[in-house]
LOVO-429345 format. One record per residue: residue number from 1; z, x, y of N, C-alpha, C in turn; residue in one letter. Coordinates in steps of 0.1 Angstrom, whole numbers, plus 5000, padded with zeros to 4 digits. Each point is the difference from the previous one (the first is absolute). Example, Ala and Ser with C-alpha at 12.3 -4.5 7.8 and 13.67 -1.06 7.14 Angstrom:
2
+-----+------+------+------+------+------+------+------+------+------+--------+
: num :  n_z :  n_x :  n_y : ca_z : ca_x : ca_y :  c_z :  c_x :  c_y : residu :
+-----+------+------+------+------+------+------+------+------+------+--------+
:   1 : 5078 : 5132 : 4943 : 5000 : 4991 : 5012 : 5000 : 5009 : 5012 :      A :
:   2 : 4993 : 4996 : 5011 : 5000 : 5009 : 5011 : 5008 : 4992 : 5011 :      S :
+-----+------+------+------+------+------+------+------+------+------+--------+
end
This chain:
169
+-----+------+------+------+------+------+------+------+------+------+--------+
: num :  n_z :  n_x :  n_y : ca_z : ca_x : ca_y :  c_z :  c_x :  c_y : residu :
+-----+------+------+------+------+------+------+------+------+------+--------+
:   1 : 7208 : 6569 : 4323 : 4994 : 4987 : 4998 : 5005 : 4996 : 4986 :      X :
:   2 : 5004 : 4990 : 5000 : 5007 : 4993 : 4990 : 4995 : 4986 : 4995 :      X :
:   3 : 4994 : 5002 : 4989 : 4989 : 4984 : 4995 : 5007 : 4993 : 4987 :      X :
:   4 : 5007 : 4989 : 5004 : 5010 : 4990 : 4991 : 4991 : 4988 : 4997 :      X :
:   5 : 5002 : 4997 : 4985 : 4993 : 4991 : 4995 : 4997 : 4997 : 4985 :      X :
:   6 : 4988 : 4999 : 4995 : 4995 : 4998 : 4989 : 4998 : 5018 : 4994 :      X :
:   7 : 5004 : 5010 : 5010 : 4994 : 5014 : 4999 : 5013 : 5006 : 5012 :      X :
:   8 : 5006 : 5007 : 4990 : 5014 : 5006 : 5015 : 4995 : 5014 : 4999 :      X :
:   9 : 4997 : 5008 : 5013 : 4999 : 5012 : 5002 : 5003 : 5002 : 5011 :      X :
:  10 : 5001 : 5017 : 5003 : 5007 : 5004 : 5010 : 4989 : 5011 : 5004 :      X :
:  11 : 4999 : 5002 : 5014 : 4984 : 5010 : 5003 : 5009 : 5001 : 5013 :      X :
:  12 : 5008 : 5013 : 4995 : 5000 : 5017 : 5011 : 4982 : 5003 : 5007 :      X :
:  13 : 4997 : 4993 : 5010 : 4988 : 5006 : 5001 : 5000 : 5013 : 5016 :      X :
:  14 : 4989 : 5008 : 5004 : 4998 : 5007 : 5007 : 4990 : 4995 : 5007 :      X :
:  15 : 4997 : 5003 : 5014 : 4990 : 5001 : 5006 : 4993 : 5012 : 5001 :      X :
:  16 : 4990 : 4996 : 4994 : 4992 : 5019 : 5000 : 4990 : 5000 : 5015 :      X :
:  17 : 4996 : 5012 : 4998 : 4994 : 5006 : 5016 : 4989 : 4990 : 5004 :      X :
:  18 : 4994 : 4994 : 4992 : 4991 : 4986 : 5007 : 5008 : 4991 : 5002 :      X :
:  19 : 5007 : 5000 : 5002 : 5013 : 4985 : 5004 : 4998 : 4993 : 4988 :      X :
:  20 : 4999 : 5000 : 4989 : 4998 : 4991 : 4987 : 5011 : 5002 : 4991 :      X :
:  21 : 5007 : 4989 : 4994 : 5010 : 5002 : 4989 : 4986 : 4994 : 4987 :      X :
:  22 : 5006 : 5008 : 4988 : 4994 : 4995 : 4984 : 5010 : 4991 : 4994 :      X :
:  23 : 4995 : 4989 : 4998 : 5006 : 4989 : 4989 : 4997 : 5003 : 4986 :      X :
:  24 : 5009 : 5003 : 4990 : 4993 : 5001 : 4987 : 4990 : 4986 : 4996 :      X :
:  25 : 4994 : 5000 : 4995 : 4990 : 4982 : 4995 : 4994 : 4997 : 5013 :      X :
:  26 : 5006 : 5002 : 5010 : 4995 : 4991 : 5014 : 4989 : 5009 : 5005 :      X :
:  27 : 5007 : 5014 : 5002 : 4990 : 5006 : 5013 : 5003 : 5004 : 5010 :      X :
:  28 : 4994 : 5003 : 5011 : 5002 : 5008 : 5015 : 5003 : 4987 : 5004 :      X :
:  29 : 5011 : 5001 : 5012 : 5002 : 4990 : 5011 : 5004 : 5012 : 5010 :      X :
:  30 : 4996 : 4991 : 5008 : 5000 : 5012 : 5017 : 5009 : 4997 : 5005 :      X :
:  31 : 5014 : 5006 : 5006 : 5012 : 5000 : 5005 : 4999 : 5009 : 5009 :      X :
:  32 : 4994 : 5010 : 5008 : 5000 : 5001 : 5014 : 4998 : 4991 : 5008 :      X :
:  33 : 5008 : 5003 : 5009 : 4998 : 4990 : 5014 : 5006 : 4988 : 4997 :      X :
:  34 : 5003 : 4992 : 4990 : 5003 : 4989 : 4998 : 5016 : 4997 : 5000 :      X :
:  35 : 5001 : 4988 : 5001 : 5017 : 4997 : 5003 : 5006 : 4998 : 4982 :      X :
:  36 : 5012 : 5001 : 4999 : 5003 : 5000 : 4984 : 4998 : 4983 : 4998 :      X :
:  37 : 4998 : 4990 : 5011 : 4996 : 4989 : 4992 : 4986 : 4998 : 4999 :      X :
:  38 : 4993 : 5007 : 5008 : 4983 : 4997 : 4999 : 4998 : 5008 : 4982 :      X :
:  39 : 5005 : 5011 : 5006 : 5000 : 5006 : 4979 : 5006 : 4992 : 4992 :      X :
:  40 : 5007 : 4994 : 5004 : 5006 : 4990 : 4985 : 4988 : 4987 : 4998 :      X :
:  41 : 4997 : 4997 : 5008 : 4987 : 4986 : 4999 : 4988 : 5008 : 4993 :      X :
:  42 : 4997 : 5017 : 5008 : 4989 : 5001 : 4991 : 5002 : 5006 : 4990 :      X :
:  43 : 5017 : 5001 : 4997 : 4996 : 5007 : 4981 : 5002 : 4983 : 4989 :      X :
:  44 : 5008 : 4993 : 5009 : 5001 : 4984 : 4994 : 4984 : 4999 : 4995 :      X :
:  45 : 4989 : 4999 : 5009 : 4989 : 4998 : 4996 : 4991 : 5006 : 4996 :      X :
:  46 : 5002 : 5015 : 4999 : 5000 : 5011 : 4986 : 5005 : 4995 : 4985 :      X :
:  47 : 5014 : 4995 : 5003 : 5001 : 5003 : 4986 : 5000 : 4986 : 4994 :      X :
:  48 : 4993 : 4989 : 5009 : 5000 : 4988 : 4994 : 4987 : 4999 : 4990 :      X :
:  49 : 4989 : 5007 : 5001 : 4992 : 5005 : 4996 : 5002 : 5003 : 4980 :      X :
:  50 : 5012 : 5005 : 5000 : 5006 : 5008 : 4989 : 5012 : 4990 : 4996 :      X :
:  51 : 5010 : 4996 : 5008 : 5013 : 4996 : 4993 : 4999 : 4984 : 5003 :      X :
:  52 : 5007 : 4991 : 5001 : 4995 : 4986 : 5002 : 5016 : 4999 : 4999 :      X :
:  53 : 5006 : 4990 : 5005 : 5016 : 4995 : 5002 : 5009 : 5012 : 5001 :      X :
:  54 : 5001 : 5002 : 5013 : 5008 : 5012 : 5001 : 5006 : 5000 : 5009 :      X :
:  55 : 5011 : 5013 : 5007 : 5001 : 5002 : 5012 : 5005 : 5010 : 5001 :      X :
:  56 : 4999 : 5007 : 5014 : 4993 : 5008 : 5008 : 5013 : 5007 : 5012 :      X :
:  57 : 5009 : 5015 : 4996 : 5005 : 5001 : 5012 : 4997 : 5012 : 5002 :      X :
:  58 : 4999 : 5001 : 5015 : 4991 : 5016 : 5003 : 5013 : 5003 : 5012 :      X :
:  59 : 5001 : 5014 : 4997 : 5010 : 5009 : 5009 : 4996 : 5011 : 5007 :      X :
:  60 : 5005 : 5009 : 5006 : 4996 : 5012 : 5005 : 5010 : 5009 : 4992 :      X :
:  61 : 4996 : 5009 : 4995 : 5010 : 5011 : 4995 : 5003 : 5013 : 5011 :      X :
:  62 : 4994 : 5012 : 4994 : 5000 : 5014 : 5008 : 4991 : 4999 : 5013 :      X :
:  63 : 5002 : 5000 : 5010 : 4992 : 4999 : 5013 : 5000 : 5016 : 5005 :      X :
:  64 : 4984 : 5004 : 4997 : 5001 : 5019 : 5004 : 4999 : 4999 : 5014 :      X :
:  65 : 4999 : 5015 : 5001 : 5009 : 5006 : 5015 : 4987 : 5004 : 5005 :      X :
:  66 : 4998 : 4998 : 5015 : 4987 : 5009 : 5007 : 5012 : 5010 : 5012 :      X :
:  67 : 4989 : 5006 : 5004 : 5003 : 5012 : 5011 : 4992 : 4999 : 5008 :      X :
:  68 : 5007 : 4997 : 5014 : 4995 : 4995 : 5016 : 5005 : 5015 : 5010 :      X :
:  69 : 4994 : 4995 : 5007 : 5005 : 5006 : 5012 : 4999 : 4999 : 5012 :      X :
:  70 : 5010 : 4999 : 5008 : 5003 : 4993 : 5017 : 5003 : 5010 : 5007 :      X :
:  71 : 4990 : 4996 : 5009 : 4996 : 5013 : 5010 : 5002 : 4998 : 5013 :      X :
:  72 : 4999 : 5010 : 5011 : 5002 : 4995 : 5015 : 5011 : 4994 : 5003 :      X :
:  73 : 4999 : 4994 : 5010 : 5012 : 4994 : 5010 : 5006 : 4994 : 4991 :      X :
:  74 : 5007 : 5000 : 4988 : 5008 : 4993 : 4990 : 5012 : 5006 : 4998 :      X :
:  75 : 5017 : 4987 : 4998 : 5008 : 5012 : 5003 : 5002 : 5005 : 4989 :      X :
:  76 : 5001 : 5000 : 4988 : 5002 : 5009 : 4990 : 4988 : 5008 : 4991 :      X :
:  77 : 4990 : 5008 : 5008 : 4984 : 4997 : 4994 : 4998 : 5006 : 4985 :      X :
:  78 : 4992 : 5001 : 4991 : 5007 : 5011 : 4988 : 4988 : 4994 : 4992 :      X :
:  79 : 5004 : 5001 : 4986 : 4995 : 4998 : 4987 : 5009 : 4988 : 4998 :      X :
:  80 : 4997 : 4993 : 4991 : 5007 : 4989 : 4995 : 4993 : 4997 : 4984 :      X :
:  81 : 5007 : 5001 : 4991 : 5001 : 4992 : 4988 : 5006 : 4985 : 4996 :      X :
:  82 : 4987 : 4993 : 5003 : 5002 : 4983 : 4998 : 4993 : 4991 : 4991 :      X :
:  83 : 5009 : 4989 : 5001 : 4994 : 4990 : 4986 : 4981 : 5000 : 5006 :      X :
:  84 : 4992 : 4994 : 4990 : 4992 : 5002 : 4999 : 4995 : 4980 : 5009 :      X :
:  85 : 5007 : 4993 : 5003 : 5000 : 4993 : 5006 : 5004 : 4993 : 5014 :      X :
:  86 : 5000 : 5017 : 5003 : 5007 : 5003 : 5015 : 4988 : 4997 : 5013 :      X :
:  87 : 5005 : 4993 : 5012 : 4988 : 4998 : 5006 : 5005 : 5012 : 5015 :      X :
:  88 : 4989 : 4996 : 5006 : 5000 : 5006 : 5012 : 5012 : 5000 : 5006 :      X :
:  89 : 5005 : 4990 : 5001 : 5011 : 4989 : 5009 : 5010 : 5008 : 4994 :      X :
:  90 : 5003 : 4999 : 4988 : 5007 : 5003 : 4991 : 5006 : 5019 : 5004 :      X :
:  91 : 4986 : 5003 : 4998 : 5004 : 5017 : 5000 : 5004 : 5006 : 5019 :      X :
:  92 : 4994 : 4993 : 5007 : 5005 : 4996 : 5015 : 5018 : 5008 : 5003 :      X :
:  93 : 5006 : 4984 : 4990 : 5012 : 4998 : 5005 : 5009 : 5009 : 4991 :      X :
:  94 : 4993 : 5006 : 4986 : 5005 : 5012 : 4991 : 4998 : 5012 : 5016 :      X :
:  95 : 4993 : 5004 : 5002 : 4999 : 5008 : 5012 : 5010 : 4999 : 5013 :      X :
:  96 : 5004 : 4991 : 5002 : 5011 : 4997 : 5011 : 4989 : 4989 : 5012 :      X :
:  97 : 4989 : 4999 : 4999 : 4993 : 4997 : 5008 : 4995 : 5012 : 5011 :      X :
:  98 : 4989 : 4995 : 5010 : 4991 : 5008 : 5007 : 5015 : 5005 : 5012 :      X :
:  99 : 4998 : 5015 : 5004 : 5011 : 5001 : 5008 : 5001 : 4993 : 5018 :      X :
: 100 : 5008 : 4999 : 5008 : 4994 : 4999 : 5013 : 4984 : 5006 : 5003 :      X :
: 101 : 4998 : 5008 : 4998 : 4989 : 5004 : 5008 : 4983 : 4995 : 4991 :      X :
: 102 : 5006 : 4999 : 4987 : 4992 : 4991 : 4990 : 4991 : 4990 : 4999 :      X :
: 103 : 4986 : 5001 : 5001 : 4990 : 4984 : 5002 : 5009 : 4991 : 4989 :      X :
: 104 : 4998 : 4984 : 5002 : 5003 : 4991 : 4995 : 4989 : 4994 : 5002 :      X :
: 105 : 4985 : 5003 : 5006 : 4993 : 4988 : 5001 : 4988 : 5011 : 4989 :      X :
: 106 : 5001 : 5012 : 4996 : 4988 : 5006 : 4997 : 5002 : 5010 : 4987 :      X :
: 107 : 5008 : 4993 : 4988 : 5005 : 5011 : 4988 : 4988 : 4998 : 4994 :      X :
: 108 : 4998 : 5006 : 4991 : 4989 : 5007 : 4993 : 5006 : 5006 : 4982 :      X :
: 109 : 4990 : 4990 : 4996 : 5003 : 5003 : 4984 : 4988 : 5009 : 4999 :      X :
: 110 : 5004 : 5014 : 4992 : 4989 : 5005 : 4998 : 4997 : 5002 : 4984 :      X :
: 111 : 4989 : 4998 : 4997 : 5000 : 5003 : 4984 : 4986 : 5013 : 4994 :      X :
: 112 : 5003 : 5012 : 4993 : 4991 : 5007 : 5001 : 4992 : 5003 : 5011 :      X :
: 113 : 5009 : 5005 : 5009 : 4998 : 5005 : 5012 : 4992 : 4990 : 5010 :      X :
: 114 : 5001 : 4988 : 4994 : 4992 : 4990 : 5011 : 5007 : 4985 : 5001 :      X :
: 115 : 4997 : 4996 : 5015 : 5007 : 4992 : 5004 : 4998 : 4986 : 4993 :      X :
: 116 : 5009 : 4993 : 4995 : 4998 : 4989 : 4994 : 5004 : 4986 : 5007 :      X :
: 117 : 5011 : 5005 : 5008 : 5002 : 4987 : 5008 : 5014 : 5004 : 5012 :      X :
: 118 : 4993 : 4993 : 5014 : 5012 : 5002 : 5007 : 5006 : 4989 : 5006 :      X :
: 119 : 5011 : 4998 : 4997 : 5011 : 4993 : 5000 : 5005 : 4995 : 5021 :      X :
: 120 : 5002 : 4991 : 5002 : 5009 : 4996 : 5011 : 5008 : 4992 : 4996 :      X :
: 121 : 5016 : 5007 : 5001 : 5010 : 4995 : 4998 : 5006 : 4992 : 5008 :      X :
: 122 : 4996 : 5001 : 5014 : 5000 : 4986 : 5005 : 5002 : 4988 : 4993 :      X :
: 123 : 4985 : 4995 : 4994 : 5001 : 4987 : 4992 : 5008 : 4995 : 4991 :      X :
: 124 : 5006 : 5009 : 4992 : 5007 : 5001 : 4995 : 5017 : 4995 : 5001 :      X :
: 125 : 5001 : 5010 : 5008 : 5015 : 5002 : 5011 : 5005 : 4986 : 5008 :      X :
: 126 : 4983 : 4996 : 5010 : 5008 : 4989 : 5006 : 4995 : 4987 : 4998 :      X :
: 127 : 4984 : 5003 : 4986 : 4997 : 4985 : 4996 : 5003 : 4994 : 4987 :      X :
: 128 : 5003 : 5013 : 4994 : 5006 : 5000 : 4986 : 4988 : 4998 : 4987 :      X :
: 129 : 4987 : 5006 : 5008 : 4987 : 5002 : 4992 : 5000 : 5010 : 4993 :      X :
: 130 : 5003 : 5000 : 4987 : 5000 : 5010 : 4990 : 4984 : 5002 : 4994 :      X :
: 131 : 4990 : 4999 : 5004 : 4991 : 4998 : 4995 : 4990 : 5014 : 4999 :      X :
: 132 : 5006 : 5005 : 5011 : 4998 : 5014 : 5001 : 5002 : 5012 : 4992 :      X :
: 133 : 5013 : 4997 : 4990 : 5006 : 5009 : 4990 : 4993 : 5003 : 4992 :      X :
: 134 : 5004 : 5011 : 4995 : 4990 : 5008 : 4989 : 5001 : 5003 : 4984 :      X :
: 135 : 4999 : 5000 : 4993 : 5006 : 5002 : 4988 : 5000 : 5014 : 4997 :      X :
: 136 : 5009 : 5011 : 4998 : 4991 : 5017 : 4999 : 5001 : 5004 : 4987 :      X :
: 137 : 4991 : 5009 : 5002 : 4996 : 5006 : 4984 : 5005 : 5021 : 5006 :      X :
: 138 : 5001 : 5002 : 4984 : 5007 : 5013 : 5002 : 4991 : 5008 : 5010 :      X :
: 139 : 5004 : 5009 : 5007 : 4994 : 5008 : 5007 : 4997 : 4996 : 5012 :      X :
: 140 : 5001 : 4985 : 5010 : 5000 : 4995 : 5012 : 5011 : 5008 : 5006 :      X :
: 141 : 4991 : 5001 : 5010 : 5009 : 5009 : 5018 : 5001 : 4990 : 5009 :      X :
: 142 : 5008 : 4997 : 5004 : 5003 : 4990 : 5010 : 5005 : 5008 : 5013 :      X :
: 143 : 4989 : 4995 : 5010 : 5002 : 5012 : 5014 : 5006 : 4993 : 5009 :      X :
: 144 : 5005 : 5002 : 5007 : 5009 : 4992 : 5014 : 4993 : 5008 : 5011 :      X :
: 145 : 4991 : 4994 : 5012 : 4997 : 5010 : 5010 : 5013 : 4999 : 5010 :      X :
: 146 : 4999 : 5011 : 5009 : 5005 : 4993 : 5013 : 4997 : 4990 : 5006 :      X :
: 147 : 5007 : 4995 : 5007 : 4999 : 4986 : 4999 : 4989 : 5001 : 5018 :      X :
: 148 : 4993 : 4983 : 5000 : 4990 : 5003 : 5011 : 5009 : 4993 : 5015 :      X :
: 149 : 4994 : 4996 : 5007 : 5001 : 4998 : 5018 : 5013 : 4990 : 4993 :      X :
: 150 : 5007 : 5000 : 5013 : 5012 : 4991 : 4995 : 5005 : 4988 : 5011 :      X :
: 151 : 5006 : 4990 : 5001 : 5001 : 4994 : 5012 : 5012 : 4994 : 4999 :      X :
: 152 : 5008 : 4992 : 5013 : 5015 : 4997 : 4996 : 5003 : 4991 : 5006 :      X :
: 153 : 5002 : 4987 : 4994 : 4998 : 4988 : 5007 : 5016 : 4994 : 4997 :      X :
: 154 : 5008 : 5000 : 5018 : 5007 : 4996 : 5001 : 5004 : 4984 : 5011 :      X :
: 155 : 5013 : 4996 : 4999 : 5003 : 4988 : 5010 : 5001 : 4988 : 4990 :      X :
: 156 : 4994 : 4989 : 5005 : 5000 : 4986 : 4992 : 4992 : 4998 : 4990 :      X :
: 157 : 4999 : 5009 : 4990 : 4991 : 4998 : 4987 : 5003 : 4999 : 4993 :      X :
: 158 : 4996 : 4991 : 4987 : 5001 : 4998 : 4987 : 5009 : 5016 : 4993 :      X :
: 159 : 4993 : 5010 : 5001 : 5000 : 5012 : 4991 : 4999 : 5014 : 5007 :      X :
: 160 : 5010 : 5003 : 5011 : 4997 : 5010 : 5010 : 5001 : 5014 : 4989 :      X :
: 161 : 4992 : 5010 : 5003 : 5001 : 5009 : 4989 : 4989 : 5012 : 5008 :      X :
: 162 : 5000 : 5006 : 4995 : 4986 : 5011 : 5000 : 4991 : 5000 : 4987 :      X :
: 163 : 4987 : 4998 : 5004 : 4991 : 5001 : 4993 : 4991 : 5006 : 4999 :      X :
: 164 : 4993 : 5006 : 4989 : 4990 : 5003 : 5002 : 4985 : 4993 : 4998 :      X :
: 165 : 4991 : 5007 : 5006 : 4990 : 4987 : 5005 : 4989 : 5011 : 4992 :      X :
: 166 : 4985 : 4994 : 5000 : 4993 : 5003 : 5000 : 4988 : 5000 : 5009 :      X :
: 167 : 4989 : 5003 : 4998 : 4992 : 5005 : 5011 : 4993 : 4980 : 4997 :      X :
: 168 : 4994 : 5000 : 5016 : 4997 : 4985 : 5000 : 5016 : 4990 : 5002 :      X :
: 169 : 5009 : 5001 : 4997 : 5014 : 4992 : 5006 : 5004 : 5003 : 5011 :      X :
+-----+------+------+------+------+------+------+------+------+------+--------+
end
């Protein structure tokens, strides 16, 4: 973070384990979860508080590493060491993707041995809904089941393919 003005200084800052970086004079600002421009608005109005005619440029420096792991029907399955802003989607396609025999409609992010969210890649694939993605933190297992009932729709259609379905389709 870089503050030019009436006051030039330069702030190497860290995110510590509460998601908070320290401003010398300013204070805690919360930088988890947030995008590097929503942090720049809220340290702008941090440090407007303190400095008056200034300005304001915020970067990312060192981005640390988490440890995942991709499991089941995935073709490369293992450990992986990744940016710490690696998503679901993300660590997927580091894996090779779910194999043939692999669910696409039922992955499973697990965190501390419990299920946090399952994914159909479906929506994604053929509606282009990313909404489903996940953001992971160190220690997430990402499981691929075998994949469920399958069906294979050929002749005059849009998208002949094999699919799999779920229970109720």
């Amino acid at each position: 973070m870089r503050l030019l003005g009436r006051s030039e200084n330069e702030y190497n800052l860290t995110i510590d384990r509460e998601g908070k970086v320290y401003v010398p004079r300013v204070g805690e600002i919360v930088a988890w979860g947030v995008t590097v421009e929503a942090f720049k608005r809220l340290a702008e109005k941090k440090l407007s508080s303190v400095y008056t005619d200034f300005q304001l440029t915020v970067s990312l420096g060192k981005i640390r590493s988490i440890r995942i792991y991709l499991t089941g029907e995935v073709r490369r399955p293992g450990a992986y060491t990744v940016s710490s802003l690696t998503s679901l989607f993300n660590a997927l396609y580091l894996a090779g993707g779910p194999t043939p025999n692999g669910s696409m409609r039922d992955i499973r992010l697990m965190r501390s041995g419990k299920p946090i969210a399952s994914v159909d890649l479906y929506r994604f694939l053929l509606e282009g809904d990313n909404t489903s993605d996940v953001r992971l933190e160190t220690g997430d297992a990402i499981f691929v089941p075998v994949c469920g009932p399958r069906v294979a729709i050929r002749g005059e259609i849009g998208r002949p393919a094999i699919y799999e379905i779920r229970s109720g389709q």
